[in-house]
C-alpha positions, 0 to 999 in steps of 0.5 A: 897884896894891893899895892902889887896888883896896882890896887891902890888903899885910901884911908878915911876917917872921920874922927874918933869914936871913943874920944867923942863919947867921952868929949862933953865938948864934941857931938856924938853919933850914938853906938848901939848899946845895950841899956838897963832901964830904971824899971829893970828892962832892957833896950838899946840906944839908937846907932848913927856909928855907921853913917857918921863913922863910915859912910859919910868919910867914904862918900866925901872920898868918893866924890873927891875922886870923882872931881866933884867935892860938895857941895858941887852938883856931879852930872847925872850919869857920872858914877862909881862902881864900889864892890861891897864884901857881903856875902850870901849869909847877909844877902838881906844887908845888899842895897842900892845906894842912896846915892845917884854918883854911886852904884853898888854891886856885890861880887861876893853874891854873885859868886854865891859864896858864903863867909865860910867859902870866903874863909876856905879861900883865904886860907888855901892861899895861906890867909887863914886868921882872917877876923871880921872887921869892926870897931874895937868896942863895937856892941854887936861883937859876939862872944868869940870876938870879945874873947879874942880881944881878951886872950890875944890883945891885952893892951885893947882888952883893957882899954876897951874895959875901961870905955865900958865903964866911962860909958855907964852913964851914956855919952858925956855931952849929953849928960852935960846937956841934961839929956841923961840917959835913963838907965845905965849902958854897956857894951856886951848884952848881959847888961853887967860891966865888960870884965864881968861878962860871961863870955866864955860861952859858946852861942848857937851862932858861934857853933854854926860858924864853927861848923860851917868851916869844919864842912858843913858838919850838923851838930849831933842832938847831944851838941844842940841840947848843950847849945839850947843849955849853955856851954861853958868856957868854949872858945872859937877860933874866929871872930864871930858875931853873935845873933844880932839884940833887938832893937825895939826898947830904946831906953832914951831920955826923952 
């Protein structure tokens, strides 16, 4: 759709964030997962992902296209507009850069459209299966996503399984360090290895999404009571991210 329109696609990328975490030998930008300390509490590690995996590739691209590549100074009054694709669900996520040569603007608020709008838009013009993007494991995924990975991408499914396991410990170059984490880590917020999760579970958020692109629907008091309850082998036609887990117990070694 790009191409014909004149729009050209530039892929960056700055290495490989599985690889790096099972690399003794390789320094790690720390995903966001789930922790069970020693003393049964839960926490989190710290994320550095998304600036070491996404936005530092994409200022490097931008400062190239600008002509200016570090570590050359760009005059002041020399910029990019770039668009970012948040809508009116996540207004609180729309920033300025921290940057001078970039200036953010976000269309899709502008509009006023939420990710519902989006989804009705797309799947007017014949888009429909149109799933959030993410990493592959990434620790935010909700439910629906992780039973998307399961039923329709066996081969991911099992290797994603496979980088829970291997990252039980937390990351290979710390625990070769001595800076061994203080518990065990997993990817999906109940704290139990991926292939075990409870995934077949519908959340409140999942069933707002759902709703949302049903038209804005409100789930009768029978629907809410099963919500606060639990709902058994549910399943969801996108891939939803689930309530975002706290992030206030890190469960670090110091």
């Amino acid at each position: 759709m790009a191409e014909p329109a004149g729009i050209p696609v530039l892929r960056v990328s700055s290495g490989n964030i599985r690889n790096d975490a099972l690399n003794p030998d390789h320094r790690f930008a720390s995903m966001p997962l789930h922790v069970l300390n020693q003393d049964g509490k839960a926490g989190m590690t710290r994320r550095q992902c998304t600036g070491e995996y996404k936005i530092k590739p994409i200022k490097k691209q931008v400062r190239a296209l600008l002509g200016y590549p570090y570590p050359r100074r760009i005059p002041k009054g020399v910029f990019v507009e770039q668009w970012v694709g948040i809508s009116t669900d996540e207004f609180h996520r729309a920033k300025d850069a921290d940057v001078a040569y970039m200036r953010n603007r976000h269309p899709l608020i502008d509009l006023g459209w939420s990710r519902a709008d989006c989804l009705r838009y797309l799947k007017q013009r014949g888009l429909a299966d149109t799933p959030k993007s993410s990493c592959l494991g990434c620790p935010f995924h909700g439910n629906a996503q992780w039973r998307h990975i399961r039923d329709h991408s066996p081969a991911e499914w099992d290797d994603v399984v496979a980088f829970d396991a291997a990252i039980r410990g937390g990351n290979a170059r710390a625990n070769t360090s001595g800076n061994q984490l203080l518990g065990q880590a997993f990817l999906h917020r109940s704290r139990v290895p991926l292939d075990q999760a409870p995934i077949d579970h519908v959340t409140a958020a999942e069933w707002a999404a759902r709703q949302a692109e049903l038209g804005d629907q409100a789930p009768d008091p029978d629907t809410l009571v099963a919500l606060e309850e639990g709902v058994a082998d549910g399943c969801s036609p996108w891939a939803c991210r689930g309530e975002q887990p706290e992030q206030d117990d890190f469960g670090l070694a110091a």
